[in-house]
N, C-alpha and C positions, 0 to 999 in steps of 0.2 A: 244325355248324362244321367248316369240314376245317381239321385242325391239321399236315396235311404227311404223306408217304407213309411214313416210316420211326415214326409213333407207333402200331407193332407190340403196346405194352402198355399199361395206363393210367397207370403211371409216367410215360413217355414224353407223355402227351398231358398230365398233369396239367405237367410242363416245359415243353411248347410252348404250352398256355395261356395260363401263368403268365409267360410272356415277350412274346406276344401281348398282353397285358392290360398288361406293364408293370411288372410287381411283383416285388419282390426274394421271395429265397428265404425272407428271415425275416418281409418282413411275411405273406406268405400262410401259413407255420408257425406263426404267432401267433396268425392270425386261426381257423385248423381246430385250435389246441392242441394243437400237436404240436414237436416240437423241429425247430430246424435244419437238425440232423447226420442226423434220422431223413428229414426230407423228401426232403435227400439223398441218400439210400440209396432212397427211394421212387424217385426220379425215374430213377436211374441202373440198376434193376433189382437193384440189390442186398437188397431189400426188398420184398416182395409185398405190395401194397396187397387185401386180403383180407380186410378190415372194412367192413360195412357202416356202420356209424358213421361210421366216418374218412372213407370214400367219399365222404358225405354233408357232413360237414365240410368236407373239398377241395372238394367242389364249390360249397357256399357261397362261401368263400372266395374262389373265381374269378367267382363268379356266374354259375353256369352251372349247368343240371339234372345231376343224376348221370348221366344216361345219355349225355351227352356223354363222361361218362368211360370209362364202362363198355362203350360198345357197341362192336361187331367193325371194326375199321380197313376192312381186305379179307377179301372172300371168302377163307376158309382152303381150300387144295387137296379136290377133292373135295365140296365142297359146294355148288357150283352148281344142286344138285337140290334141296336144300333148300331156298336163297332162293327157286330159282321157287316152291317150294309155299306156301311165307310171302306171295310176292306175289297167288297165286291164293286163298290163302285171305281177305288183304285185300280183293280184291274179291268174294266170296263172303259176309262178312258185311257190308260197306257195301250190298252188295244186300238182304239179309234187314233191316239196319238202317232200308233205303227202304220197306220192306215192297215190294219187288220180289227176290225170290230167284230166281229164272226155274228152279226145279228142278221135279221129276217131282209129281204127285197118287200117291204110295203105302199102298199099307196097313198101317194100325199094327205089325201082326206084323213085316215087313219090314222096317219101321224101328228096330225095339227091336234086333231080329236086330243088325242094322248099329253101332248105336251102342253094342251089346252087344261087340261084335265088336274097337270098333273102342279103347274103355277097356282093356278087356284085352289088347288087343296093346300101347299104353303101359304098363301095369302089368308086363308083362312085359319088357316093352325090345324087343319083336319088329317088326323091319325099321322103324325109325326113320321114316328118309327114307318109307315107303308111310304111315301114318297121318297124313303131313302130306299127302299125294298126296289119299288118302280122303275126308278131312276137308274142303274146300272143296264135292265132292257132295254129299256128305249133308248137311252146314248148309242146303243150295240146298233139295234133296228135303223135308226137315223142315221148314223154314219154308215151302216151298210148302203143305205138306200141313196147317197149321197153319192159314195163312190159308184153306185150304180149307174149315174147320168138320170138317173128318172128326178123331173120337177127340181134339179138341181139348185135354181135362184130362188123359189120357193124355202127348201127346206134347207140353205144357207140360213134366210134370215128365222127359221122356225131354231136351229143351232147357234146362234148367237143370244136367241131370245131363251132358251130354256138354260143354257148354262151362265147367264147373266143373272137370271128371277128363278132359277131351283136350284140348279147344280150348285152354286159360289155359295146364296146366301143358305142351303142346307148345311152345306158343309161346315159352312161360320156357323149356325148355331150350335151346331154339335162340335163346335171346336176340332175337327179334323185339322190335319198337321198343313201347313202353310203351303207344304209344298203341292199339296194336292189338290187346295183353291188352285195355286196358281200353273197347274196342269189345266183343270177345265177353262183358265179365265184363258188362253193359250190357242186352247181350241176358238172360243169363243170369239176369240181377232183373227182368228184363222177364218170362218167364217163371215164374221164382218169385212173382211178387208175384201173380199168378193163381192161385195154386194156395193151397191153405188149409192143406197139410201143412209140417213143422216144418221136415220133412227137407230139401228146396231152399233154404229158406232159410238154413240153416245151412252147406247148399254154398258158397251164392254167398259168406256173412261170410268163410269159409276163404280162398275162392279174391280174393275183396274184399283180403285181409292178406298176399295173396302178392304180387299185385299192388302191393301201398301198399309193402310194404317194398321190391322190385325199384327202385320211386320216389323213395324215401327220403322218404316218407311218411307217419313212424311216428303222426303222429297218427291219420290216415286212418284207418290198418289198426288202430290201437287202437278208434277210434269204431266201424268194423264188426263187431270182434268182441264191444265191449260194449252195441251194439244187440241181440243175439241173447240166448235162456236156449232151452239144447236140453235138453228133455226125456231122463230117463233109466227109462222104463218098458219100452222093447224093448230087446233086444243091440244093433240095428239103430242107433237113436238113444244108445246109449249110447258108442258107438265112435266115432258122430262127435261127441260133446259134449267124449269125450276126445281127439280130433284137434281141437278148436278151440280145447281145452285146452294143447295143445302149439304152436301157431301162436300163441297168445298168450305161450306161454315165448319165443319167438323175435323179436316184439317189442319185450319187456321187455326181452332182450340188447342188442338194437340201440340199443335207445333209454335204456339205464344204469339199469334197476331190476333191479337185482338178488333183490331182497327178492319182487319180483313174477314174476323167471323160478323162485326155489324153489316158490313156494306153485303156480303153474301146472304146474308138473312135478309136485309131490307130490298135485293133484288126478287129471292123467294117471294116476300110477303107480294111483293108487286104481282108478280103472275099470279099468285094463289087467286089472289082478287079477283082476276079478268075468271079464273077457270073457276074456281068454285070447288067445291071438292069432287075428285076424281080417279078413274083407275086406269090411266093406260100406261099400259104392258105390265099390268100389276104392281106398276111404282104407289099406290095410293096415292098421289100429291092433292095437296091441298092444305086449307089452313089449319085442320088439325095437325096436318105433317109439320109444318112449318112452329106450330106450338111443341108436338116433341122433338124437334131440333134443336129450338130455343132450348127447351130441358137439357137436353143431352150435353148442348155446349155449357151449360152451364156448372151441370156436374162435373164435367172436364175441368174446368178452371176450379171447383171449391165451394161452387155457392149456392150452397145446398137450401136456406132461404129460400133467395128468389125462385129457385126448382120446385122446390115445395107451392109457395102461392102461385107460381104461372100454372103448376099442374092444377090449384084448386080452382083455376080460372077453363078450365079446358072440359069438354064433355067426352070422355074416349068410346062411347057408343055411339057418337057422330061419325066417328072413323071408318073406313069402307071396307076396310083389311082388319083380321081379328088380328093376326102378326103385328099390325099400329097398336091396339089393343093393350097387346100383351107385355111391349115395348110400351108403353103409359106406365103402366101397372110396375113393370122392372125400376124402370125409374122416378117415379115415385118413390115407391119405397125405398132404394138407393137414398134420396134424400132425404126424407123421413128418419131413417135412420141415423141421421149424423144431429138431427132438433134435439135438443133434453126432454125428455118428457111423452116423447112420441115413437117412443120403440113397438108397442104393441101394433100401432095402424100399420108401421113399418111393415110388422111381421104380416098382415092381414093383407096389406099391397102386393107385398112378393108373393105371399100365397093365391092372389087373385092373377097374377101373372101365372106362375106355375101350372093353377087351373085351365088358362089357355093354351099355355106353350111350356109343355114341360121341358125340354132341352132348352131351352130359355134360364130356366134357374136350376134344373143340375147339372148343365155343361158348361157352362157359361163362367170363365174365371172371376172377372167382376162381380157377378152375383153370388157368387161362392164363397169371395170375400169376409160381402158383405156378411154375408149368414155365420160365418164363421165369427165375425166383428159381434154381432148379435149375441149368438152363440155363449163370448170369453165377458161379452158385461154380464151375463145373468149367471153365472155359474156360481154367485154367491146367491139366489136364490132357485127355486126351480125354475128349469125354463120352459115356455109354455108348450101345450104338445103339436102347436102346429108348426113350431122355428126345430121342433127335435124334429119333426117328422121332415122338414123339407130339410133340414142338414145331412139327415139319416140316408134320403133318395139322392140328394149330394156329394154321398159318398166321404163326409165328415164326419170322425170321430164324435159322439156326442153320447 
């Protein structure tokens, strides 16, 4: 739906909607359970729409998917190299989809190499825009070499594992369109369900409840994660049983159980304990992770406070993944931003975020928000030149 050039934030497009559709301010605040005076402050930018809940609410209420809400108006400055890679990578899995990938016959070694390569420079934040470049080859090369019969159970679980830990959560941070996560997550059980090990399939539930929630699909992503039980006999599986453990805290936010994001966290916090901090399959799990969950859920719900002190309690160079890192630093300053008095560190967290993971804070709806939130309190003074500059690469009017 295009709702007009200046619906820069999702404030803005939830108003041109909602005027499109015909509905006063209050029925559509009645119908998402929200007040009036707060819609108004949403629409006007004075307000960061920054709950996935509410999102989902709004979006009902107009009758329209969330991601009408959420997705990127225009290309933000500087990322033209991005969307082509998102475009190339859409045709790269519609092909493997066709069972036509038209890529290379390689040898397993080469391919693990690659896919090995290519996780770990996401886990790390390293050169963004080229792992989305990479990523449309090697899907092509892999699913050729797939349907080839060569190392077949092999490079099953090598394609469950890369579009679970690159393909899904690339695509999430550059907010590509839902439907084309959930094209590779597709693939991804396509491969898992061949395979006999626990470990894929507990990828794909993870990567299953990233996606359902991006959709505001909280039942989806609960069904996925309570189809699984992940063994906890190796460190290996015990790290991701606690990483599914956490993805399930994140639903329960979303979706107002409270009572189900404690017990989900307090089983995290248990394994964290025995494993110690860790990276297998590039989950990072560990107690750091389990402290930016706490965060995350917390934000979710409002309570920007205790987000703020549990982060000043937390070390994020402890973290094994700069991707954790980065996600520290996002939310953070997310809460930061809501304290009286703390707008400046605000802007200096998100910039230290951005520093690691630039599509992190110019794709990113949520963070965009925020900045735009930022942005509408200072416009009675000058605003500083690092909140104009990451508004500017945000593709924010500023």
């Amino acid at each position: 739906m295009d709702v007009g050039d200046d619906a820069h934030t999702i404030g803005r497009r939830v108003r041109q909607i909602r005027q499109a559709r015909d509905k006063s301010l209050r029925v559509v605040a009645g119908l998402a359970g929200i007040s009036a005076s707060h819609l108004h402050r949403i629409e006007t930018g004075q307000r960061a729409l920054d709950s996935r809940a509410q999102t989902v609410a709004l979006a009902n209420a107009l009758q329209i998917s969330p991601s009408e809400l959420t997705s990127l108006p225009v290309p933000a400055p500087g990322n033209g190299e991005t969307d082509a890679a998102i475009q190339a990578l859409r045709l790269a899995l519609m092909a493997a989809s066709h069972g036509l990938p038209g890529g290379q016959v390689l040898p397993a070694e080469a391919l693990r190499a690659r896919v090995t390569t290519t996780i770990d420079a996401l886990c790390r934040c390293e050169r963004e825009r080229d792992v989305g470049t990479a990523l449309p080859g090697l899907i092509r090369d892999l699913h050729t070499t797939i349907a080839a019969g060569r190392d077949v159970a092999e490079l099953l679980g090598l394609a469950a594992w890369l579009h679970t830990q690159a393909t899904v959560p690339w695509l999430s941070i550059t907010e590509a369109p839902i439907d084309l996560r959930w094209q590779a997550l597709t693939l991804a059980r396509a491969a898992a369900g061949d395979r006999d090990t626990a470990a894929p399939v507990g990828l794909v539930a993870a990567a299953s409840a990233r996606v359902g929630l991006a959709a505001g699909a909280f039942d989806l992503a609960q069904a996925a994660l309570d189809a699984v039980t992940m063994p906890t006999n190796t460190t290996e599986t015990m790290q991701l049983a606690g990483f599914l453990s956490l993805r399930r805290s994140i639903v329960a936010a979303a979706d107002g159980q409270p009572n189900e994001v404690d017990a989900a966290v307090d089983y995290a916090t248990e394994l964290a304990g025995r494993t110690g901090e860790g990276n297998a399959y590039g989950l990072g799990f560990g107690p750091i992770k389990v402290g930016l969950y706490r965060m995350a859920g917390l934000l979710e719900v409002g309570d920007n406070e205790r987000a703020a002190a549990l982060a000043e309690s937390l070390t994020p160079e402890a973290h094994v993944n700069r991707s954790g890192q980065a996600a520290y630093w996002a939310d953070y300053g997310r809460a930061l931003a809501r304290i009286r008095g703390r707008q400046s560190d605000a802007v200096m967290a998100l910039r230290r975020a951005e520093l690691i993971s630039p599509h992190r804070i110019q794709r990113g709806p949520v963070v965009r928000e925020v900045l735009a939130e930022l942005l509408a309190r200072s416009r009675r003074d000058a605003a500083g030149r690092e909140l104009r500059g990451m508004a500017y690469r945000a593709g924010l009017p500023v």
